[in-house]
N, CA and C atoms as a LAMMPS dump frame, in Angstrom:
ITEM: TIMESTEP
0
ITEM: NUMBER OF ATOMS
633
ITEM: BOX BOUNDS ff ff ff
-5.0000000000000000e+02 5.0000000000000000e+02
-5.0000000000000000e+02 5.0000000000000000e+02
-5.0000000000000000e+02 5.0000000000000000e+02
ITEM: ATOMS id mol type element x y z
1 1 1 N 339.495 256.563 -383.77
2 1 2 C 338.145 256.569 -384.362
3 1 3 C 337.136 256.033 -383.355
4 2 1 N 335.802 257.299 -383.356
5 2 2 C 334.825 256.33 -382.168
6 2 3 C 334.247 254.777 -382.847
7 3 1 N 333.474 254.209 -381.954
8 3 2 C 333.074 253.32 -381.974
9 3 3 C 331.649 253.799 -382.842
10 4 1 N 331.535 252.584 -383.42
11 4 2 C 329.662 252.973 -383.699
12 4 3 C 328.912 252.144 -383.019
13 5 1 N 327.504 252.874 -382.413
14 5 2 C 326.551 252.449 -381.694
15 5 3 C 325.4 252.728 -382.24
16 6 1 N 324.762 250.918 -382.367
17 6 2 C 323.29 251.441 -382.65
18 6 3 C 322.22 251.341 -381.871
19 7 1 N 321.185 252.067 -381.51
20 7 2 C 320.235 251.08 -380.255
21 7 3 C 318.958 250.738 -380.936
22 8 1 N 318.58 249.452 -380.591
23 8 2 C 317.684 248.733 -381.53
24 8 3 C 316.698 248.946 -380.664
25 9 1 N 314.989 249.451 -381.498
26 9 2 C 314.245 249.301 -380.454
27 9 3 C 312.589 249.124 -381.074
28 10 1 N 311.625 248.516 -380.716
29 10 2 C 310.046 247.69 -381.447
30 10 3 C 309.935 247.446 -380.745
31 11 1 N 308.377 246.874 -381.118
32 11 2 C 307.146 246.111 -380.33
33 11 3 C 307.719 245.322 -380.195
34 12 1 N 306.994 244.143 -379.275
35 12 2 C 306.991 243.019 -378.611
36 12 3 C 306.99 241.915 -379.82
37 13 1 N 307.654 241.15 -380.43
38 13 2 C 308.167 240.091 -381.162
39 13 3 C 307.82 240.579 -382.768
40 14 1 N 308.791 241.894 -382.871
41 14 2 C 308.854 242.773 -383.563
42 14 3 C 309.989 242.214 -384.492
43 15 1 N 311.073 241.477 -383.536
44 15 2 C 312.568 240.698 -384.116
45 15 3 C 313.315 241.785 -383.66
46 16 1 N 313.443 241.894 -382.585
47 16 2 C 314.302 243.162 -382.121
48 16 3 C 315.767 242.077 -382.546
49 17 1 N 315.508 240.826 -381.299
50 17 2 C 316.746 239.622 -380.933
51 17 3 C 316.975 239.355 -382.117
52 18 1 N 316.515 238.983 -383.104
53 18 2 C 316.834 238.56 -384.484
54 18 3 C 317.891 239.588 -385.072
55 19 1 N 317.601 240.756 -384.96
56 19 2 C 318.32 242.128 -385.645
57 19 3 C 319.66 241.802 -384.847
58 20 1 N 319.721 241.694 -383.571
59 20 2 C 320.74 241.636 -382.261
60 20 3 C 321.967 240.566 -383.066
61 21 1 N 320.958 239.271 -382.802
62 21 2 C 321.933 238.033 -383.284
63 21 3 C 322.216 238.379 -384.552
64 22 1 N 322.232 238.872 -385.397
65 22 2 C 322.628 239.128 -386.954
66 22 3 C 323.725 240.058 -387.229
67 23 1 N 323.506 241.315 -386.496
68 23 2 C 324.788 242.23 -386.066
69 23 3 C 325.579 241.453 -385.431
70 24 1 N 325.482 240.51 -384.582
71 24 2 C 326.474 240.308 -383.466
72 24 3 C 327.432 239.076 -384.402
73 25 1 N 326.706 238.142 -384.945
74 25 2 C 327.225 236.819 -385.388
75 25 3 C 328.145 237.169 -387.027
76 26 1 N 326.956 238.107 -387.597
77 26 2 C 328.088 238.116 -389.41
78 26 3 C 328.414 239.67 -389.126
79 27 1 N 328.114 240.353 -388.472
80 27 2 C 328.797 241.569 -388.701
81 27 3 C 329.69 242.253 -387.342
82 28 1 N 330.242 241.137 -386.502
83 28 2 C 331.086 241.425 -385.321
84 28 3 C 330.795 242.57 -383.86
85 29 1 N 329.558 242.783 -384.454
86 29 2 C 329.49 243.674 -383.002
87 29 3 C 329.279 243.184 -382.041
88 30 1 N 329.558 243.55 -381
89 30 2 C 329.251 243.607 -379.49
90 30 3 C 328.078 243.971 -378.757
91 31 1 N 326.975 243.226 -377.883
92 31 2 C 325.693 243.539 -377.5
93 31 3 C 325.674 243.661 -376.256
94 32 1 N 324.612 244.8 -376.3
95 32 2 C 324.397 245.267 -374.72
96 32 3 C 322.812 245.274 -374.568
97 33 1 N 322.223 244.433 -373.293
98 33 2 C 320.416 244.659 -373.447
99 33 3 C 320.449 245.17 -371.92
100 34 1 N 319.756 246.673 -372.177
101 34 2 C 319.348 247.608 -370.648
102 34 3 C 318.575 246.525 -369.942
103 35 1 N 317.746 245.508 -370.398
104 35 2 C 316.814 244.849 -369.773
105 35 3 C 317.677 243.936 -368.898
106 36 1 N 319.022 243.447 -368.899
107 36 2 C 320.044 242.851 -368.4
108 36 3 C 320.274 243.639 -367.214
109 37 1 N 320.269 244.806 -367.101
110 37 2 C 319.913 245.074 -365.895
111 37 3 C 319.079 244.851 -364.794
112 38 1 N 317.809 244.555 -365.417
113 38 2 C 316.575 244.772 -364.523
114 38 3 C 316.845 243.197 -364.029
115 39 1 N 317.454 242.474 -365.189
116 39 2 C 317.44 240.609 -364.872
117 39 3 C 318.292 240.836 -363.489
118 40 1 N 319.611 240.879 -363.329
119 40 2 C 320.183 241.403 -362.178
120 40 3 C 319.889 241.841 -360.706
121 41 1 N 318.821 242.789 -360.925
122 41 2 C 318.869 243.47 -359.864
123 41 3 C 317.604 242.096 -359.159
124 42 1 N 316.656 241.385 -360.197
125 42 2 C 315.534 240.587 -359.465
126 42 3 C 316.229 239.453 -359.028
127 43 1 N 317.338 238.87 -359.766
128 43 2 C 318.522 237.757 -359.397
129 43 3 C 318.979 237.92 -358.319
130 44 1 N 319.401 239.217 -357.742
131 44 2 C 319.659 239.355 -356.58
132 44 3 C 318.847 239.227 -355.443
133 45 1 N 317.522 239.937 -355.806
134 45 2 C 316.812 239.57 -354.742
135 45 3 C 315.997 238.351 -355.001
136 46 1 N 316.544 237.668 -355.332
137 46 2 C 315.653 235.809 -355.161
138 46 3 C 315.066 235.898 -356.142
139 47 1 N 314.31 236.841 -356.884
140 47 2 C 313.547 236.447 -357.701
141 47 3 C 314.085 235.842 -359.155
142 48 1 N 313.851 234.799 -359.529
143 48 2 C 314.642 233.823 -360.596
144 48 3 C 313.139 233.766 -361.707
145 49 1 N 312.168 233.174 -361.558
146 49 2 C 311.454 233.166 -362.076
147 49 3 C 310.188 234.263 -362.618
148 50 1 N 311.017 235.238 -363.383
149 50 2 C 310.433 236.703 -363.156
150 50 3 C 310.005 236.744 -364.675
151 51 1 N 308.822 237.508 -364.702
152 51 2 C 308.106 237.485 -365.993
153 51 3 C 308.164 238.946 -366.874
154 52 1 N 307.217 239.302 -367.935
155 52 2 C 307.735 240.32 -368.334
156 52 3 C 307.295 241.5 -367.481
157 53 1 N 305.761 241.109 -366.771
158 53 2 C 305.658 242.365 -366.076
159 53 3 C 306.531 242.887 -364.853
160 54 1 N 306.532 241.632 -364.351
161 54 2 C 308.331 241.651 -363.702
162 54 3 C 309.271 242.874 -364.054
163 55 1 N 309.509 242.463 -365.016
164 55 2 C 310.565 243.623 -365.581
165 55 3 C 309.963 244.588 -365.795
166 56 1 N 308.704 245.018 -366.223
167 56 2 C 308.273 246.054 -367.023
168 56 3 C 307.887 246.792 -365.564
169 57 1 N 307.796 246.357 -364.222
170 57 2 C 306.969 247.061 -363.146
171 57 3 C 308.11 247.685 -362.668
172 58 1 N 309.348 246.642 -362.467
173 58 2 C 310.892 247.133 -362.289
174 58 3 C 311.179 248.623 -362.672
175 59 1 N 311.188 247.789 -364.13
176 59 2 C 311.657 249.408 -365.173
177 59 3 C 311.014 251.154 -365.105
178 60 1 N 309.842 250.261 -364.514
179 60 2 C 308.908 251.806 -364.404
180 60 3 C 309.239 252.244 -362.941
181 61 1 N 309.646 251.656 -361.873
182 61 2 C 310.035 252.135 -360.628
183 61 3 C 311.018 252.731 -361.139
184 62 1 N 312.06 251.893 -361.295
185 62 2 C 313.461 252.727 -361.35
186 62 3 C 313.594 254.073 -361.946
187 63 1 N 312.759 254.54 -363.253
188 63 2 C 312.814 255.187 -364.062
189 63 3 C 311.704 256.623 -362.954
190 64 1 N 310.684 256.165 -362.392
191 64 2 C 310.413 256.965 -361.654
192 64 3 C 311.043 257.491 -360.595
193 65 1 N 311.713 256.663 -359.754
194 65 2 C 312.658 257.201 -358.823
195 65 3 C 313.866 257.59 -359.173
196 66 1 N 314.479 257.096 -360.306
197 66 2 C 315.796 257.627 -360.621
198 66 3 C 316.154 258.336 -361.712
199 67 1 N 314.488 258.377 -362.412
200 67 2 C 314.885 259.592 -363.929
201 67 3 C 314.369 258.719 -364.772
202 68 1 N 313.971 258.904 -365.728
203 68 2 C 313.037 258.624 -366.767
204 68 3 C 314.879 257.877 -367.766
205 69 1 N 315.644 258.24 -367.519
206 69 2 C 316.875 257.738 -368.568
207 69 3 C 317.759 257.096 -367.576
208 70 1 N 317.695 256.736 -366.473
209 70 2 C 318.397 255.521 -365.482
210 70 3 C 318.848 254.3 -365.979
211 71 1 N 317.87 253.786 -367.089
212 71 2 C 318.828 252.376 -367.332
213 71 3 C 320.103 252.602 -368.318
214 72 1 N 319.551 253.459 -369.251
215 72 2 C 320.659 253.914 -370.353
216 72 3 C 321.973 254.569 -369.321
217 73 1 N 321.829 255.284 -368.51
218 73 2 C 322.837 256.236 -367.483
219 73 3 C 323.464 254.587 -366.932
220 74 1 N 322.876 253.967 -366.31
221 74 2 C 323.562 252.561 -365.782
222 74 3 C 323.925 252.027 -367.01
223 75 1 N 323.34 251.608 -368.005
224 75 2 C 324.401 250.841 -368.772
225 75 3 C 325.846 251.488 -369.073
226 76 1 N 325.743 252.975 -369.492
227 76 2 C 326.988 253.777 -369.651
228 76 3 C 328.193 253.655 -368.612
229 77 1 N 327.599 252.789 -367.905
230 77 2 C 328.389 252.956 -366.865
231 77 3 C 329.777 251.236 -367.352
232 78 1 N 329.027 250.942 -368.225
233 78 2 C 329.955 249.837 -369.079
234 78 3 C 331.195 250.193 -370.049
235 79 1 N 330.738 252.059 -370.59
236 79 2 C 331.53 252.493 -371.061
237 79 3 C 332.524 253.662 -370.182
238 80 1 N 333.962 253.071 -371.135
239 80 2 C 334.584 254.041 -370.436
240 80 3 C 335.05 255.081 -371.418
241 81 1 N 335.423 256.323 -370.691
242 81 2 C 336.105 257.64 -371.501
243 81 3 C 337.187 258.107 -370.888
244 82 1 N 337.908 258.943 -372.024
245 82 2 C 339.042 259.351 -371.323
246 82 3 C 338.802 260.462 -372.127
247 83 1 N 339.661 262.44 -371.789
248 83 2 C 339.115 262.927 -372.362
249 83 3 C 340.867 263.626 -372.761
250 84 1 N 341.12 263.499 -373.976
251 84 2 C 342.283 263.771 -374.935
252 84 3 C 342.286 264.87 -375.732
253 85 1 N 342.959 266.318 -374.971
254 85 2 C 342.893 267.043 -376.313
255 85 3 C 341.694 267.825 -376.293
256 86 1 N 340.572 267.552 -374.758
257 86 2 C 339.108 268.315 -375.312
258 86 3 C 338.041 267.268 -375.367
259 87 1 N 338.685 265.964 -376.521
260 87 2 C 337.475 265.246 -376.893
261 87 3 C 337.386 263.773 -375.69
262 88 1 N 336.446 263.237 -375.998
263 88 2 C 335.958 261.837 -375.749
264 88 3 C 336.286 261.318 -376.441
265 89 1 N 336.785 260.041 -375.802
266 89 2 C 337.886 258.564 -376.48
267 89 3 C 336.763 257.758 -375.751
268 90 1 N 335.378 257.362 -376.469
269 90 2 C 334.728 256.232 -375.872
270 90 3 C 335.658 254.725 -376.313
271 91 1 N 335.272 254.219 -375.09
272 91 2 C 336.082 252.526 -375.398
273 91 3 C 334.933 251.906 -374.516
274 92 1 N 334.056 250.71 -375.953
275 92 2 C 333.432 249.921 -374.931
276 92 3 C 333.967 249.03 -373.851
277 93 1 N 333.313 249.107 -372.687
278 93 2 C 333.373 248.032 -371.458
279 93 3 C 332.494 247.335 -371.286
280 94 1 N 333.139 245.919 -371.406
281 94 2 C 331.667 244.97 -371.35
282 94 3 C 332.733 243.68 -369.517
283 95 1 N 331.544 243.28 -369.058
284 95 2 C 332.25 242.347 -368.378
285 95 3 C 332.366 240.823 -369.197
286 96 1 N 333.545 240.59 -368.725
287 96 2 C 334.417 239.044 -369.343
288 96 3 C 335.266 239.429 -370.309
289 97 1 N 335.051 241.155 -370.824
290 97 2 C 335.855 241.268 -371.67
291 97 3 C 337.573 241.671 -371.42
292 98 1 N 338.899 241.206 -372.018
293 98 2 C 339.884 241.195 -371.908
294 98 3 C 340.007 243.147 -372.376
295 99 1 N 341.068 243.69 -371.662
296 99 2 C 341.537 244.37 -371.922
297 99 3 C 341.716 244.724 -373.877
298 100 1 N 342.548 243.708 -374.225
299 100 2 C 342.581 244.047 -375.579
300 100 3 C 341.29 243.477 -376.806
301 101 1 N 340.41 242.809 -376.051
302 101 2 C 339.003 242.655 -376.554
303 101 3 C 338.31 244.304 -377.073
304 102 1 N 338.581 244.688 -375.581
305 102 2 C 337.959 245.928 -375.6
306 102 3 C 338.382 246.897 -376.433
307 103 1 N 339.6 246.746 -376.44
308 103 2 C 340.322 248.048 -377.771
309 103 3 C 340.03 247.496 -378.922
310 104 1 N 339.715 246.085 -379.398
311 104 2 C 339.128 246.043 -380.353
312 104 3 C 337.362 246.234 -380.768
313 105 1 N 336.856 246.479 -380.036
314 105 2 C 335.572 247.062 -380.011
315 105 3 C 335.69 247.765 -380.749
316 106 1 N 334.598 247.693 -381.851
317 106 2 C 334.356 248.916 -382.917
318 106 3 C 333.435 249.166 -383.074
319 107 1 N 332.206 248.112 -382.944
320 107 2 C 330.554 248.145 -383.232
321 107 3 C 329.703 247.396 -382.3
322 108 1 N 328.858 248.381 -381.24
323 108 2 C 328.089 248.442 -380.356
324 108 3 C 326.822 248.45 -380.662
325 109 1 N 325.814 247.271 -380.331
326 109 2 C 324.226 247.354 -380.281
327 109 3 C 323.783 247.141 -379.184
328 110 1 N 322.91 248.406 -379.135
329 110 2 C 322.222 248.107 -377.467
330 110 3 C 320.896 247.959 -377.422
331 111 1 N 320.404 246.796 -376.806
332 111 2 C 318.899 246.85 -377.404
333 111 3 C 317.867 247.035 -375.737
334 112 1 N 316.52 246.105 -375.787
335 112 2 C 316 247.278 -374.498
336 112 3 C 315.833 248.229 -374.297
337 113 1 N 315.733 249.233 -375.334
338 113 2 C 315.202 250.492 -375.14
339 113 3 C 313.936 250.97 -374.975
340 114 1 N 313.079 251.348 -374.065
341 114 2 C 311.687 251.801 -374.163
342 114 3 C 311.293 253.06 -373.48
343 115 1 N 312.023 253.584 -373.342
344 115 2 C 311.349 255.043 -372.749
345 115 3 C 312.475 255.723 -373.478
346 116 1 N 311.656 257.22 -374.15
347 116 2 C 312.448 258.847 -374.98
348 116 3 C 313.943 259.148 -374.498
349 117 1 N 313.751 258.781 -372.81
350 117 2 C 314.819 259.952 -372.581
351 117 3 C 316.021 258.771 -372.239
352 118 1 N 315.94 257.676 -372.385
353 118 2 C 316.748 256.17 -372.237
354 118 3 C 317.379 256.547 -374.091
355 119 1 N 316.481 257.661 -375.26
356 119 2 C 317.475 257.586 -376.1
357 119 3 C 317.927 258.945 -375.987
358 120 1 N 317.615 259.623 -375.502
359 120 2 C 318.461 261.057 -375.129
360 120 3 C 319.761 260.859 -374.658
361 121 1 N 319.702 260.184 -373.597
362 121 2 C 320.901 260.035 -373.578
363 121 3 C 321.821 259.125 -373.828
364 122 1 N 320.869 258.27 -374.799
365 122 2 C 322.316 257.453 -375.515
366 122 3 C 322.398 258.108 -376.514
367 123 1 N 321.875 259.185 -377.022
368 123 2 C 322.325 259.893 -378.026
369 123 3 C 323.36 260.901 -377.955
370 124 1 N 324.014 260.792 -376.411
371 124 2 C 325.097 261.797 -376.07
372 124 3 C 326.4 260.866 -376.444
373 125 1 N 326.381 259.32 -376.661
374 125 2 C 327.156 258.482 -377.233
375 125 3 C 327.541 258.93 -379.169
376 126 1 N 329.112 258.964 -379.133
377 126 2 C 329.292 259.143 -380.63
378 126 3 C 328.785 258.056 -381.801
379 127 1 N 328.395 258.613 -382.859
380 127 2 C 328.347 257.584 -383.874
381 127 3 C 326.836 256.565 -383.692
382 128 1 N 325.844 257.692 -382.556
383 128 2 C 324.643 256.569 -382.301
384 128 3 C 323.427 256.747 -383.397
385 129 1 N 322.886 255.545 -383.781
386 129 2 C 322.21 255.729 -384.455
387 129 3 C 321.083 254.961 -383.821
388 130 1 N 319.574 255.251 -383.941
389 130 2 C 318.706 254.696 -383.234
390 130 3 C 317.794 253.686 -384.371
391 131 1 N 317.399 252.407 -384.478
392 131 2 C 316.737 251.746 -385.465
393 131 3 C 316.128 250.896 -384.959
394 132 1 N 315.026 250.956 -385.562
395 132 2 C 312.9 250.61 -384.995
396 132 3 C 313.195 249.572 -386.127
397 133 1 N 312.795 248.515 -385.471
398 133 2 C 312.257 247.088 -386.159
399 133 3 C 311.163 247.237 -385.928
400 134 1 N 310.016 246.896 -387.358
401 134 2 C 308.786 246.739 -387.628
402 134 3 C 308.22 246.025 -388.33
403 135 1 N 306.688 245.396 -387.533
404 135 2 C 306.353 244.24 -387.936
405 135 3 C 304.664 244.446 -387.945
406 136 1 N 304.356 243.771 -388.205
407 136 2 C 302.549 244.065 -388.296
408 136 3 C 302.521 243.461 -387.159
409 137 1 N 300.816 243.931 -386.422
410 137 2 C 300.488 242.964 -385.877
411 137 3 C 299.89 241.617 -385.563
412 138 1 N 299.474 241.291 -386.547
413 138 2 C 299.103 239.828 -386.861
414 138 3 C 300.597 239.07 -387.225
415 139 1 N 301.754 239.607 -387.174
416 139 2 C 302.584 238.626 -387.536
417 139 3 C 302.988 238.774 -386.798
418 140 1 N 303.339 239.582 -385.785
419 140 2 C 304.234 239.596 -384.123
420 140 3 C 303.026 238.793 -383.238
421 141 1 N 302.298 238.59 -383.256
422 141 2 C 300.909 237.56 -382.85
423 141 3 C 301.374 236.189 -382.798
424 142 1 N 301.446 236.161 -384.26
425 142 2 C 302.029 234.785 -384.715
426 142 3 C 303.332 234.542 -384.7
427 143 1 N 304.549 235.301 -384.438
428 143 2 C 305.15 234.868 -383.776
429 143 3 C 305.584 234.401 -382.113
430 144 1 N 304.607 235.594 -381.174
431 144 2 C 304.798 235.017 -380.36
432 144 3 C 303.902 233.82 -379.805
433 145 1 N 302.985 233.301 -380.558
434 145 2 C 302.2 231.837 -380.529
435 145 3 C 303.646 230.798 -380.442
436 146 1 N 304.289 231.183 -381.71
437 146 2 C 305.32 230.237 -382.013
438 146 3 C 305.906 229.709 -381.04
439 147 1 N 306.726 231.446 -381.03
440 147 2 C 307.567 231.195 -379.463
441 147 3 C 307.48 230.473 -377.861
442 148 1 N 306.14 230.744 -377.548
443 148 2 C 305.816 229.765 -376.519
444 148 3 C 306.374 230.166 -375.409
445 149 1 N 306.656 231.198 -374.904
446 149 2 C 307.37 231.46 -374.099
447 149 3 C 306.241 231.632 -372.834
448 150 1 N 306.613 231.247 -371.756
449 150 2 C 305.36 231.106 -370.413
450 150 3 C 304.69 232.425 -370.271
451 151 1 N 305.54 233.509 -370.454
452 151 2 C 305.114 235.01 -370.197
453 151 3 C 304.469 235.351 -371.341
454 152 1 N 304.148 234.829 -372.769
455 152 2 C 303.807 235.477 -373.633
456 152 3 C 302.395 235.437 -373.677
457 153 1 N 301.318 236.364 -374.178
458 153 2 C 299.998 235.942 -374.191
459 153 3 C 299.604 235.042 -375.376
460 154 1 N 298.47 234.285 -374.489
461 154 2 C 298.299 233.186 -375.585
462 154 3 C 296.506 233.18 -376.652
463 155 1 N 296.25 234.698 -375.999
464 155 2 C 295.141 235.204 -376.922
465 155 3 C 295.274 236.14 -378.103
466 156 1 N 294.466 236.476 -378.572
467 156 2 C 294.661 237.855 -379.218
468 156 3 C 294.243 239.276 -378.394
469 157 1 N 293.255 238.669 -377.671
470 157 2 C 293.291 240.044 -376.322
471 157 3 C 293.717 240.238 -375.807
472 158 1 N 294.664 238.856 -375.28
473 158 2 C 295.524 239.285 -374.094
474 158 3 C 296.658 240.006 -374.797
475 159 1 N 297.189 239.706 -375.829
476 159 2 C 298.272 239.874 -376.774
477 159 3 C 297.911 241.682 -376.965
478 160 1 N 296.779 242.175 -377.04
479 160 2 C 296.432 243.074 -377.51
480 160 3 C 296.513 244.27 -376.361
481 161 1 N 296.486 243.586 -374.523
482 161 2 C 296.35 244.448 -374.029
483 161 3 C 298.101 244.534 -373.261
484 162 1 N 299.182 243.448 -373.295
485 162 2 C 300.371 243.497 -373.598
486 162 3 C 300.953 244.464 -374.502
487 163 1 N 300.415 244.503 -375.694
488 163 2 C 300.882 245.299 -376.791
489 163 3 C 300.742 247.257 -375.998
490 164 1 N 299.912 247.518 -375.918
491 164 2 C 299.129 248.599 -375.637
492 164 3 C 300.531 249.074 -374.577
493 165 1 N 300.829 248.252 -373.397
494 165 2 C 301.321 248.978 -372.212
495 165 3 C 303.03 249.118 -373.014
496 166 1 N 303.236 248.171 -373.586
497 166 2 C 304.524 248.216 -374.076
498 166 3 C 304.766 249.616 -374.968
499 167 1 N 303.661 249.751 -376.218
500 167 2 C 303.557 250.854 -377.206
501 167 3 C 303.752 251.949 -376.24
502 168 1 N 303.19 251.823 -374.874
503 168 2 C 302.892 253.458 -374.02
504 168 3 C 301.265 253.962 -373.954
505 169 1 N 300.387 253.331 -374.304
506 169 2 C 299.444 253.901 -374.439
507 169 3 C 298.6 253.945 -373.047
508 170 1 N 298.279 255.006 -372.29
509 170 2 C 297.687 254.908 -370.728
510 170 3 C 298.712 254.809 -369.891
511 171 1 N 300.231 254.972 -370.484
512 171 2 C 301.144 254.866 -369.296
513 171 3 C 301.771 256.332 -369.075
514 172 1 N 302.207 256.043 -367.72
515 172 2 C 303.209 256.969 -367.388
516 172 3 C 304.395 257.696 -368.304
517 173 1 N 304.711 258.616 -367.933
518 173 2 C 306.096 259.394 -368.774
519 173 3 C 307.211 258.451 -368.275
520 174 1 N 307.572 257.695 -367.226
521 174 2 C 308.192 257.072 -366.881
522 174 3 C 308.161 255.722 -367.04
523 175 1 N 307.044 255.507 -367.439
524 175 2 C 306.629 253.847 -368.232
525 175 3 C 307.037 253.322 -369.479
526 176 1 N 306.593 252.534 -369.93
527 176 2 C 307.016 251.705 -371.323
528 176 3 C 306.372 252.686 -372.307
529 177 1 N 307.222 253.107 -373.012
530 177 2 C 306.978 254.684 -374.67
531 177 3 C 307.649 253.787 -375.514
532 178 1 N 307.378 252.551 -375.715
533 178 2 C 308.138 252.196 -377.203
534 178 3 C 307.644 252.983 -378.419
535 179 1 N 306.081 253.439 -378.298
536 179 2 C 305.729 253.651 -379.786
537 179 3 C 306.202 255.119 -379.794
538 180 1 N 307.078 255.756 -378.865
539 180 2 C 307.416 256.755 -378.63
540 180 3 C 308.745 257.046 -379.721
541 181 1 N 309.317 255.538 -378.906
542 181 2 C 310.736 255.394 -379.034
543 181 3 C 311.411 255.701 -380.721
544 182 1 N 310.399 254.63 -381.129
545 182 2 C 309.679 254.175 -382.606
546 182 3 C 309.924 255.527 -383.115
547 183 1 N 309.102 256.297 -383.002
548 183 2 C 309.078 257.106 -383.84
549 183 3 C 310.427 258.23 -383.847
550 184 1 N 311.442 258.731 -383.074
551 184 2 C 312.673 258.713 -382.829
552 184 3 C 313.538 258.39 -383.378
553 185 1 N 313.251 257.078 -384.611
554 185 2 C 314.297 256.603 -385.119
555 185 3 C 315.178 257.059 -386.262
556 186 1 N 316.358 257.071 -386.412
557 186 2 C 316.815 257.334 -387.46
558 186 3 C 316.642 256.656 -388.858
559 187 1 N 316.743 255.107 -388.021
560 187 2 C 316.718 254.203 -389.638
561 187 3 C 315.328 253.047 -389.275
562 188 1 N 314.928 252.613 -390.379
563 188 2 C 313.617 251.74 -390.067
564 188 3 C 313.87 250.213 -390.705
565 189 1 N 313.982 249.555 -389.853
566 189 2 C 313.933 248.039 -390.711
567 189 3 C 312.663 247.159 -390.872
568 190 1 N 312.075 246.971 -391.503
569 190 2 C 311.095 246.356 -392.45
570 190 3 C 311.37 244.653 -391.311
571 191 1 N 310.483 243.939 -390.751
572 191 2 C 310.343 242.733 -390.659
573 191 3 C 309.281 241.695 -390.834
574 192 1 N 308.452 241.646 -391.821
575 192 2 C 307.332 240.756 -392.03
576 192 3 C 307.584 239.72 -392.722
577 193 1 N 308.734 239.281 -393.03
578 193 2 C 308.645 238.34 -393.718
579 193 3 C 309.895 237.427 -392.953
580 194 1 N 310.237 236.258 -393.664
581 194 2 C 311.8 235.14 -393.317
582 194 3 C 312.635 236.092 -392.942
583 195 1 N 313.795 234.593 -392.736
584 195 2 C 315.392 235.319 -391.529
585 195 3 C 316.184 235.521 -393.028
586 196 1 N 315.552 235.324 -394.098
587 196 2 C 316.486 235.526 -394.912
588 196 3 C 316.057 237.048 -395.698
589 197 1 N 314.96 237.35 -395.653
590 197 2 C 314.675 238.427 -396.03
591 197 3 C 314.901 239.74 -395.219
592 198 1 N 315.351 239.642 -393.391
593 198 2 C 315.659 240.341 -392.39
594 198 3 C 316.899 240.447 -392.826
595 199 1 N 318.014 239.404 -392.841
596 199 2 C 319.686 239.531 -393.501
597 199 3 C 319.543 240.457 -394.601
598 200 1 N 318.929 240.519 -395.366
599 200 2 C 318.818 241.211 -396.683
600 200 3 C 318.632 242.344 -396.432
601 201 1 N 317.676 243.211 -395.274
602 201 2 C 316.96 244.35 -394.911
603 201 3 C 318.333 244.771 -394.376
604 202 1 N 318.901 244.171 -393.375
605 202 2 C 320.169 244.34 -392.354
606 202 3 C 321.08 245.34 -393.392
607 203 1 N 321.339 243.761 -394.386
608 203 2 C 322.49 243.939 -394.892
609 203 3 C 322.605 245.576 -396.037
610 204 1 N 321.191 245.566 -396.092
611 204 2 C 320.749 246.879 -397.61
612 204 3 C 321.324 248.027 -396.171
613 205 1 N 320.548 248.02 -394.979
614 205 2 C 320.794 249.377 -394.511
615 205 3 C 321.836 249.57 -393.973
616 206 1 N 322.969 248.209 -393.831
617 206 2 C 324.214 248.481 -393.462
618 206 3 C 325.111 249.143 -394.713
619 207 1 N 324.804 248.98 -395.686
620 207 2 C 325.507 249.333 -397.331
621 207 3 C 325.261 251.036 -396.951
622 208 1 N 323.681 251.311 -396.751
623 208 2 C 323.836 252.61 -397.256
624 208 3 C 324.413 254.032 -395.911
625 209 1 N 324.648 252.854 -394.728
626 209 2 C 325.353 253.519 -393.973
627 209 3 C 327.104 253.42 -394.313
628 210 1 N 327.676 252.602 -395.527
629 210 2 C 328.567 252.152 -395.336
630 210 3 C 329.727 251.928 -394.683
631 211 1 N 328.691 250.529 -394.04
632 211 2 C 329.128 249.876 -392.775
633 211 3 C 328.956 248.554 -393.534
């Protein structure tokens, strides 16, 4: 039996990580973030203290020089196949993981998704389903006030012109298309309210996938 894969993907403090840690902790899956790439490749070259445009200037090179679906094609490169009979025997590969870790792999979330063709071709993965966390914007505002994080904006303009490059709006085909992505999705999770009302959202759309 394949594995199931979902790739999680929203605005900027949308609760993508929230959705992540909730699959991963009560419902056993295994996580993969494309953006773990981009951390990597700046780790290597010295850069440690790298921000979001950091990543986001990264992501748009790579994707221009190497294809608009390069990070998704590199993460795949975590999975392995064997081909039995005709078909594909996906088995996730994660590093640290044991051999028989891996055969127990059953449920894959990959989050970091922001450009169309990053879900094209994770949609060549069996059993993928794509799901947009959504949040207003006055409450992804206020959460990332909360958060505090050095890279986050600490206006509502600045917040507003962050938002914009992430959604895709004035960017490249090879740039950040979340609101692209967004709309792509198969399933939609609701986030404006508590972590207990997100478990609840989780848990309703895991029932009617029954999962």
């Amino acid at each position: 039996m394949h594995p199931i894969f979902f790739g999680i993907v929203g605005q900027i403090a949308s609760g993508k990580g929230e959705v992540v840690k909730i699959l991963t902790e009560k419902y056993g899956f295994v996580s993969f973030n494309l953006s773990s790439i981009l951390h990597k490749i700046l780790e290597e070259k010295g850069i440690i203290n790298f921000t979001r445009v950091d990543l986001q200037d990264l992501g748009d090179k790579l994707r221009k020089e190497e294809g608009e679906g390069v990070l998704a094609k590199r993460a795949i490169k975590y999975f392995c196949h064997s081909r039995v009979g005709g078909n594909l025997d996906w088995i996730p590969v994660f590093m640290g993981m044991t051999k028989k870790q891996t055969k127990m792999t059953k449920k894959v979330v990959i989050e970091g998704i922001r450009n169309p063709a990053e879900v094209k071709f994770l949609r060549t993965l069996p059993n993928f389903k794509l799901i947009a966390v959504k949040a207003k914007k006055a409450v992804r505002f206020r959460r990332l006030r909360k958060r505090g994080k050095s890279w986050d904006p600490k206006t509502w303009k600045d917040f507003l012109v962050v938002d914009r490059r992430d959604k895709g709006i004035g960017q490249k085909g090879y740039g950040q298309q979340v609101g692209k992505c967004v709309k792509m999705a198969d399933e939609k999770i609701q986030n404006n309210g508590n972590l207990k009302k997100l478990e609840s959202n989780i848990n309703n759309l895991l029932s009617s996938l029954s999962l």
